[in-house]
Structures are given as structure tokens and as C-alpha cells.
N, C-alpha and C positions, 0 to 999 in steps of 0.2 A: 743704548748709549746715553750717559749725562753728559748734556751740553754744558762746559764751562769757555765757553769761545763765545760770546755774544753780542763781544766788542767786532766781532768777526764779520756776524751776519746772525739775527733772531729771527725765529720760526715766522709763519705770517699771523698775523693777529686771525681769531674767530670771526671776528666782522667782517676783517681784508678777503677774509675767503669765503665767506657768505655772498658779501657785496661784487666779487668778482664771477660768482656760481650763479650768480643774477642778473648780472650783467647782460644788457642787449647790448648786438651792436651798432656803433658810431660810427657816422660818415665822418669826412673830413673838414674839420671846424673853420676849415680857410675855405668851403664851399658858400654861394650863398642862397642854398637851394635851403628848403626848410627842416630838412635832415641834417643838414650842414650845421645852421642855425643852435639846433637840437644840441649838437654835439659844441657848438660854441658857448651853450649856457651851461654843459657840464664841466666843458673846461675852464671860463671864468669865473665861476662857484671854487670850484677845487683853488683855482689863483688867491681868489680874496678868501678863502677859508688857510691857507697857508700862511700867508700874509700875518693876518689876526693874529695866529699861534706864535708866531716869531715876533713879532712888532713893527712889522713891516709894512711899505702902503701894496695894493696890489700890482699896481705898474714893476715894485721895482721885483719881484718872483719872476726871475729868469729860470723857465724848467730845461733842466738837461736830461743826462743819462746816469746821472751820479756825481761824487766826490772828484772822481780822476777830471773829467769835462769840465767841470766850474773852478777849480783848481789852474786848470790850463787855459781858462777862455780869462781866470780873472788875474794871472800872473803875464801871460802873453799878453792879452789882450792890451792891460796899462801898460805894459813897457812899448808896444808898436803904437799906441797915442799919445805916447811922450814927448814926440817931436821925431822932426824926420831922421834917415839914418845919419847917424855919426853923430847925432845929437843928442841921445836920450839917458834917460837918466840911469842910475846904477838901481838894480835889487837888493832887497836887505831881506837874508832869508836865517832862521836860526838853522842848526847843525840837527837838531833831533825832529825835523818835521817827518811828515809820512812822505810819500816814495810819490805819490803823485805830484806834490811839491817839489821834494826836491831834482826830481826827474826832468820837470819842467825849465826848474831853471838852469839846470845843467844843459840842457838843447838850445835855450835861450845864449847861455854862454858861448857855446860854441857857433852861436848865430854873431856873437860879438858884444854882449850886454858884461857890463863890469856888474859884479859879483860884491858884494858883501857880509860875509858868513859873520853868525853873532852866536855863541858858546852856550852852553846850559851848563848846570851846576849836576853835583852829584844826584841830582833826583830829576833830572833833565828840565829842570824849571828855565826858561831862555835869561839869559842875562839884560834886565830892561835897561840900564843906565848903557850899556855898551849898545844895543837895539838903535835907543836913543841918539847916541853919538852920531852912528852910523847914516843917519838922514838924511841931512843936508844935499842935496842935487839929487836923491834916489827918484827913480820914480816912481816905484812903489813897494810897500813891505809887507812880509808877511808874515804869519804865526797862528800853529794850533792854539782852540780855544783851550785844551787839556791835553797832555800827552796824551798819543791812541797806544802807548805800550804799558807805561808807569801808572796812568791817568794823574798827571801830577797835573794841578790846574796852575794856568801861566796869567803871569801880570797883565790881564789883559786891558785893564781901566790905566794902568798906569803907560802902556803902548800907544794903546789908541789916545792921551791924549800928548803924546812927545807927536806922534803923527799929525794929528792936528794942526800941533802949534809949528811941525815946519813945512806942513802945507801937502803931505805925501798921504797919498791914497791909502788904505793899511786893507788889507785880506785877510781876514779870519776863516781857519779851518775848524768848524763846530759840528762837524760831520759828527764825531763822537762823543760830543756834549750836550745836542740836545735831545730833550726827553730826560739826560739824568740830572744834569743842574739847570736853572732859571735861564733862559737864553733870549735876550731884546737887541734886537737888529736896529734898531732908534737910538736906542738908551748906549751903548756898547761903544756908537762915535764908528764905526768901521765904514769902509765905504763898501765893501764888496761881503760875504756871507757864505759859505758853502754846507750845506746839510743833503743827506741822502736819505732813501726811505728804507733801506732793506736794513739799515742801523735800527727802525723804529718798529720792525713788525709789517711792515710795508711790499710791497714788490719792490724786487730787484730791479737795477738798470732804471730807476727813476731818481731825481733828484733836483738840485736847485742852487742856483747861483741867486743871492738876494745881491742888487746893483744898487745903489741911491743913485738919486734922479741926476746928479749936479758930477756922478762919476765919467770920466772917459775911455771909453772902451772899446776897442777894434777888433772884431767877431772872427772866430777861429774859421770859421766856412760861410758860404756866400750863396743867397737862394731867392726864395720869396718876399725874404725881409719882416718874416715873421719877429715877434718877441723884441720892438724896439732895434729892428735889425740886428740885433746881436748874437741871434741863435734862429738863424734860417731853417725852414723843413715844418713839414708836417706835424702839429704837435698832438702826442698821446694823451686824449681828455679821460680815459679810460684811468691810466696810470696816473697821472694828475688826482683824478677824486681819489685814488685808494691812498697813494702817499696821504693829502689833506686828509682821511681819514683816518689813517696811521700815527699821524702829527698829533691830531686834534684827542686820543685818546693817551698819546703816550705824555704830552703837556700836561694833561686832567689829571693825570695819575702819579705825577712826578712827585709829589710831596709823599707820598705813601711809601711809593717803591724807592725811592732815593733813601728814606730811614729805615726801608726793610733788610733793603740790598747791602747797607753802613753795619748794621747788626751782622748778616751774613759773614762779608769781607773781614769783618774786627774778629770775627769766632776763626777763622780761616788764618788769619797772621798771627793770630794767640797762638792757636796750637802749630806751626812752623817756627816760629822765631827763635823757642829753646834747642831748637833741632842743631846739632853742628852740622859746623859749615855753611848754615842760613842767615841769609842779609835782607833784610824788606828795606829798599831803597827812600820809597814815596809811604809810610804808613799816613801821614796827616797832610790834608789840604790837596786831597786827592778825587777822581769820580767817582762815587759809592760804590760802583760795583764792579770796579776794577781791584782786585788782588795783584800784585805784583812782589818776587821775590826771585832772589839769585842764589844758583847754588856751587860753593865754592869747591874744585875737587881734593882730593885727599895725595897725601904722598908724593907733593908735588907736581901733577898731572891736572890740565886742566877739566872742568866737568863739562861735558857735552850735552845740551840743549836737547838734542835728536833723543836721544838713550833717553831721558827722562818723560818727554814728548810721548814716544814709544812706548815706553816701562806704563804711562797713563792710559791712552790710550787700549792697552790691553789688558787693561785694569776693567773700563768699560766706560772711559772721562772723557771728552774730547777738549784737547785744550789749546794751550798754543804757547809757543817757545820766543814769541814775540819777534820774532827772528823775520826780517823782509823776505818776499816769497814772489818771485820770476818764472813765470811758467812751469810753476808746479816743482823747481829748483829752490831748496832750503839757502838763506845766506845769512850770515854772521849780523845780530841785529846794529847798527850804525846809533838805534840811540844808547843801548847799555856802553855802545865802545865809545859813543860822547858823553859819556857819565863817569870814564875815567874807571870801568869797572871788567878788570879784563880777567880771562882764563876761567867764566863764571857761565852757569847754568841757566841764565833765565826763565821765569815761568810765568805769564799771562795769565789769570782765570779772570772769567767774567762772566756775570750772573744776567740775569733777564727776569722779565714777568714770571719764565714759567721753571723758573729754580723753584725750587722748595726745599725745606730745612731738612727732612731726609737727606735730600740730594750731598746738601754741604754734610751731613754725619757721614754720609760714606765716601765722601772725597777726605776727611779729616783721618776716616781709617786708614786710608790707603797710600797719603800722604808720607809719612815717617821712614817707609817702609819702598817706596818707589823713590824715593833722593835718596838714600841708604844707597840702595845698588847704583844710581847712575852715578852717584858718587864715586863707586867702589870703580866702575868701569872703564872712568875717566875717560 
């Protein structure tokens, strides 16, 4: 099977799985026996080695369990230290964020937080002059650093500093961004950060909330008082070093593969584009190695996502129809139908370290020929 889903989840790195095949193990780093210890200097090595790669100081690497946890510790968390109930401030979330976002704040909502939704354009770029409006009394706003479906990369110098100037905390989702574009948690003006590692080559189920010191945040669960009290429990220094390992090689490499994977994607929308019935929504100002395209059906009938999905797949591609995914239940994707782009096929490819140019010559064959039928099938 060729992997084109890697926006998905990429393989583990050769190192991640050397270093984990060697791995001894770790006492508990909140021990303060000398085992304990042990395992305390390989989890604050992995902190400040995370840190570095992001531009981050070490205090503020909140590790979690992923994207969905720092998402929800850094969206809950600012709205319940906004002031007490019936005081706090509204959220400002755009329309095309990922499903851990917007999940959030829909539980949020129906906890009683006023809601401010802000639009994306046909390539699901968020609307910043409307983002902007929306601020005033919010307590805090949010926004992917790139769309995780289109990869269309979002105003984020021009967000974070309307945030700034009216004083609201801003949460950046860069879960998807980094390792492929430049990504500084200093420089960016954001107060809160989310990255995961199994995006980088990493272990699964590891991740990170990056907090500036001066942010206010009220911790999703309640324990030891680990991590700044913000993130109570036992923390994995195991999983820790390998993410920072994962980090620290997918940064180093980033110029390389960001212009390998731009070549890849551009030979991949060349040859779809003339195809009928083919729309590439985001081709410029996009993550290099996200492809994204929609396919429109024929005869009046709209094209179904699944059928082309499938039609790939048993080709021997693993890809993805961009479409939100609920316990293993396919759903109609919410950022193509916030792009204004309906009765349409969408198709996700996403390349990695270990694409190779073969790889794209036989997705390009097999391409014309599998939107053909799903076409026909509608």
C-alpha cells in the first residue's frame, strides 16, 4: 500500500524506533528516589529540546496526549479563567477548524459560552478583518496555523496581532504545520500552541500544548499539580524524548523536504487539473505537501468522496476524502461545505519523508482513471 494520508498519521522515524528498541525503563519522574531522578532528566532534556525547535522557553511545553487535549485544555481552559460564571468572555472560532476545536467549543456552548463563528473564503483561508471585528469582550480566539484538509496557510501574523491589540489570548492549531513550514511560538505573538508527534514521525498519543508564562489557564483534570498545575499525572519521559526526537529531526529537514514535497504536489495538480470535472481549490499559498482537489459529478448527480476513496484505495493508495471521521463513521467534510463548494468529491493526498517519486508516477497513473468512475457513479 502507498501511503498518501500523512497529514493523517506518518510512519515512525528509524531513529523513533531504534531509540524506543533501546529504550530502558523509567521510574516515575515525580519520584524523588534516584531512579525517579534518572527519569526526571530525560524528561526535562526532551522539555528543553522541544522548546528550542518551536521557539519556545522550556516552562512553557505543556506535554499532553495530542492535538485533541491541548486543543481542549487551551480552549476550556481560557474561557473557565475568564472570570467567574456569567461573566466570561465570548470565543471566536473560525468555521473550517479540525473537529477537536470545533467539538470543544460546541460543549463549551452548551455549557453557556457565547460563540462567535468567523467564515473562510473559497480556499478555507479564515476571514481576518471579520476574526478581528469579532474580539472585543472574547476571551479567547482561535485558528489553524494551515488548513489540516486544503493546507491553505491562514493569516496568522495578521490574527495574532488584531489579538494582541484587544488584549485576547489567541490559540494556534500548528499540529499540521509543523515540520512542513518555519513554525516560532515567540515570534507568531500567540499565547497558547498545539503540535502532536505522531504528525512528525513520532509516537502516537504524545503531544504538547506550548502556554506563554503571562497566559491564564484552568486545567482540564486535577492531581499532583504536575506541569505548572495545568496538566496533573504522571508524566511519560519515554514518550517525551521520542516526540523531541521526532521534532528535532523533522525541523532539521524542513527546507529540504518542504521543496521536495512543493515539486511532488505541483507534478500531482498538473496532471488532475485538465481532468474534467477537476477543481484544486488551495493550489498556491498552501503546506507543500498537501494536494488537495474536488471532484465535481457528472449528469447532474453529485460525486461521492467514499467511491473515489475506495476506487484508490484498491488501486493500492491509501488516501483520504478529507471528510471528518467519528468512530470509524465517514461524515460529509464541514470545511469543503464552508468553502461554499457542494455536491463535490474531495480528495486529500499527503506526502511524507518516505514518498518517493515512483510513488507520485503511480498515483498520477491511476489518478484519471479512478475520478473517471467515481465520477460516473455519482
Amino acid at each position: 500500500m502507498r501511503l498518501f494520508d500523512h497529514a493523517a498519521a506518518t510512519p515512525l522515524r528509524v531513529s523513533v524506533r531504534e531509540a524506543l528498541a533501546a529504550a530502558e525503563p523509567l521510574a516515575n519522574p515525580s519520584s524523588t528516589h534516584r531512579a525517579g531522578q534518572r527519569a526526571r532528566a530525560v524528561l526535562e532534556d526532551a522539555r528543553e529540546r522541544i522548546a528550542a525547535a518551536l521557539g519556545a522557553h522550556p516552562t512553557e511545553v505543556v506535554l499532553t496526549s495530542g492535538g485533541t487535549e491541548s486543543a481542549n485544555l487551551a480552549l476550556k481552559g481560557a474561557w473557565w479563567a475568564s472570570g467567574p460564571v456569567g461573566a466570561r468572555g465570548a470565543l471566536v472560532v473560525p468555521v473550517g477548524e479540525h473537529h477537536a476545536t470545533l467539538d470543544a467549543v460546541e460543549w463549551l456552548e452548551r455549557e453557556g459560552a457565547e460563540v462567535r463563528r468567523i467564515g473562510v473564503d473559497a480556499r478555507a483561508v479564515t476571514d481576518a478583518a471579520a476574526l478581528a471585528a469579532a474580539l472585543p469582550g472574547a476571551a479567547v480566539a482561535t485558528m489553524l496555523w494551515a488548513s489540516n484538509e486544503l493546507g491553505s496557510l491562514q493569516p496568522v501574523a495578521e490574527v495574532a496581532a488584531a489579538a494582541a491589540a484587544a488584549g485576547v489570548p489567541l490559540h494556534l492549531d500548528a499540529v499540521g504545520a509543523v515540520g512542513h513550514v518555519p513554525v516560532d511560538f515567540a515570534a507568531s505573538g500567540a499565547a497558547m500552541l498545539s503540535v502532536a508527534s505522531h504528525k512528525l514521525g513520532g509516537p502516537h498519543g504524545v503531544g504538547a500544548l506550548l502556554v506563554r508564562r503571562d497566559a491564564r489557564l484552568e486545567a482540564l483534570h486535577h492531581g499532583g499539580g504536575q506541569q505548572r498545575g495545568l496538566r496533573s499525572g504522571t508524566q511519560d519521559a519515554l514518550g517525551a524524548s521520542l516526540f523531541a526526537l521526532a521534532l528535532e529531526e523533522a525541523v532539521a529537514e524542513l527546507a529540504t523536504e518542504a521543496e521536495r514535497h512543493r515539486r511532488l504536489t505541483d507534478r500531482i495538480l498538473a496532471a488532475v487539473r485538465p481532468l474534467p470535472g477537476v477543481r484544486v481549490p488551495a493550489a498556491e499559498d498552501r503546506l507543500p505537501h498537501i494536494a488537495h482537489l474536488v471532484v465535481e459529478g457528472e449528469g447532474g448527480r453529485a460525486a461521492q468522496g467514499e467511491a473515489l476513496q475506495f476506487l484508490l484505495d484498491e488501486a493500492g493508495f491509501a488516501v483520504s476524502n478529507g471528510s471528518a471521521c467519528s468512530a470509524g463513521v465517514a461524515r460529509e467534510s464541514h470545511v469543503v461545505r464552508a468553502c461554499g463548494l457542494e455536491g463535490v468529491a474531495p480528495l486529500r493526498l499527503s506526502l511524507g519523508r518516505t514518498t518517493a517519486e515512483e510513488d507520485v508516477d503511480a498515483l498520477i497513473a491511476v489518478l484519471p482513471g479512478a475520478i473517471a468512475r467515481a465520477r460516473a457513479l455519482g
